[in-house]
N, C-alpha and C positions, 0 to 999 in steps of 0.2 A: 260831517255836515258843515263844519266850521268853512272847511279848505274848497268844498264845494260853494260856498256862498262867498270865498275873496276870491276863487279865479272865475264865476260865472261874473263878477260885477267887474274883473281888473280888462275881462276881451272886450268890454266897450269901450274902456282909454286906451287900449294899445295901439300903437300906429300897425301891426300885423292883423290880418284875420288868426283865430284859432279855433280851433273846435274841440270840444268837449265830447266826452261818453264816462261817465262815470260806472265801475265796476265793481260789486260784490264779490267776494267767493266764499259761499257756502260748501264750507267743507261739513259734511254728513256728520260728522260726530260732537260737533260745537256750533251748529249752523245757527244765525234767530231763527225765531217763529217768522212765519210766513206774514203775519201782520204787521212786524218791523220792516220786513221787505217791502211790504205796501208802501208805508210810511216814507219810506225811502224813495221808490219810484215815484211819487206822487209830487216830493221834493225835488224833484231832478226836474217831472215836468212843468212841474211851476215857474222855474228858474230858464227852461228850454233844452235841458241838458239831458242827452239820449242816456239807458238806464241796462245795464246788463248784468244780469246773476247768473254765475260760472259755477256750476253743481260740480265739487272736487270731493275727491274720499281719499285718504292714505291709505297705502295696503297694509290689508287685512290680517296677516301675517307677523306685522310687525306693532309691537308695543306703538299704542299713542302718546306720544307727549308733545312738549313746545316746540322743539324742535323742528317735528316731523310737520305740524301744521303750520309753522309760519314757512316751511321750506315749500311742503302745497303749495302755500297759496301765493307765493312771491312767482312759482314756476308758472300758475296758470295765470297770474298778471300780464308774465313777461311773453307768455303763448298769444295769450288776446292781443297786447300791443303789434306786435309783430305780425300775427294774422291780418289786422285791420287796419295795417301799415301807418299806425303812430310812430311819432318818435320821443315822445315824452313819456312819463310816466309819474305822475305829483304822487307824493307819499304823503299823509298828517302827522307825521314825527313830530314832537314840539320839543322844546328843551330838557323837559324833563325828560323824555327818552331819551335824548343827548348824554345825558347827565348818566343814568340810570347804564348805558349800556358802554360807555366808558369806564364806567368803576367796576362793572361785571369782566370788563376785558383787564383791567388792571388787576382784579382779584383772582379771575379761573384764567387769565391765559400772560400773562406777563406783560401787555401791553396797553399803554395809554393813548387809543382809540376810538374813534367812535365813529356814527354816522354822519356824512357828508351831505351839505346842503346840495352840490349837483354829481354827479356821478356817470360818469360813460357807461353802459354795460354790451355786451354781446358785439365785441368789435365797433362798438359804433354806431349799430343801429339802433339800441333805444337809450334815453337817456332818462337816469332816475332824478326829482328834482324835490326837493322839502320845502317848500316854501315857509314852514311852520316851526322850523327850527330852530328860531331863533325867542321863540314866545311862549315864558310861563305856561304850564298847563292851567293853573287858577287864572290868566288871563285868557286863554279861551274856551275854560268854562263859563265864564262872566259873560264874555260877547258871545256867548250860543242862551244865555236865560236872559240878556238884557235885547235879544232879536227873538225870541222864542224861538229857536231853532228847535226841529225835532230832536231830542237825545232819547238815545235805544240805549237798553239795560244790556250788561253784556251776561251772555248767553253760555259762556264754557268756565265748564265745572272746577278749570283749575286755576281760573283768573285768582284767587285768594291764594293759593299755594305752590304757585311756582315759582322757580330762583329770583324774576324780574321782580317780584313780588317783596321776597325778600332783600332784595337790594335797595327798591322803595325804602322800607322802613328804614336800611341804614343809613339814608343819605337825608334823612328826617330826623335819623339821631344826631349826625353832624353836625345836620343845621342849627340842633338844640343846644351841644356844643360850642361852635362858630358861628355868628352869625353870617360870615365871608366863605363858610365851606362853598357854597356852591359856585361864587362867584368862582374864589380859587381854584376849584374844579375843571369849571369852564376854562381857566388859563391853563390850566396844565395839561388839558388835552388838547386846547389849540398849538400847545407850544410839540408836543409829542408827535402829535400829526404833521406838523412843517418840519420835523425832524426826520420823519418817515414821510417822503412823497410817494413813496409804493403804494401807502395806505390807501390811495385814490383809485386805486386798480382792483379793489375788492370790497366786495360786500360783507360786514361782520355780523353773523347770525349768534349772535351768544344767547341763546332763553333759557 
């Protein structure tokens, strides 16, 4: 809601036109309620911003977990962009998942990584963009309850007990620790990433 009320208010100072469609994916097994959806749509029209819910399911066959649903829903993201011939695509990533998904790559996979505020994907044709990257998650929780933004409860069962979860807590123990953990964080994946330019060439799914 946050990322949808700074790019619907930043298309009237830009010197370009842009256009908006903002997208859901309800994947079946973690989907909101139907009244969240509301809630949602209703925000988009307020703001003028067209409203689309993309009904996804993983197969059925195969074990659910993080994984499999964030890889969902990034595919049918990247289906609609490309159908509806955008070339962008805003993610609300904020720091904290910066943070969060750097020390997951440095713990489960040997590398100090993380997500990129702009990102080529599919040769070229779409581009992923965070604009939110760079901003405390308690700072825009603050600026969604000091605008009353809508904020929706989130809806799957394993938001409390998956790995990202527990990486959370450890990067809250650090801070109690250091107070410069995170800062130093943020340096040392900047510095790891300008070490690795490949890193720009992919997307790290670690959940």
């Amino acid at each position: 809601m946050v990322l949808l009320a700074v790019l619907s208010e930043m298309r009237h100072v830009l010197p370009f036109p842009v256009e908006l469609q903002a997208a859901y994916v309800a994947v079946r097994q973690v989907a909101l309620p139907e009244e969240s959806i509301v809630l949602m749509r209703e925000t988009c029209r307020r703001r003028g911003v067209g409203f689309t819910t993309l009904q996804e399911s993983t197969a059925e066959n195969n074990a659910f977990n993080c994984y499999r649903c964030a890889r969902t829903r990034r595919q049918a993201l990247f289906e609609f962009g490309v159908q509806n011939r955008f070339d962008t695509l805003a993610l609300g990533h904020n720091q904290d998942d910066f943070l969060e998904t750097g020390l997951m790559n440095l713990i489960f996979h040997g590398r100090l990584e993380s997500l990129l505020p702009k990102q080529p994907m599919l040769a070229g044709r779409l581009t992923i963009i965070r604009p939110l990257l760079d901003i405390p998650k308690k700072h825009i929780r603050a600026f969604a309850k000091s605008t009353q933004l809508t904020y929706l409860t989130d809806a799957c069962p394993y938001h409390l007990t998956n790995r990202r979860e527990t990486i959370r807590s450890l990067l809250r123990e650090l801070s109690r620790i250091n107070r410069q953990a995170r800062a130093n964080l943020l340096k040392a994946i900047a510095n790891g990433q300008k070490a690795n330019p490949s890193a720009a060439e992919k997307i790290v799914l670690s959940l």
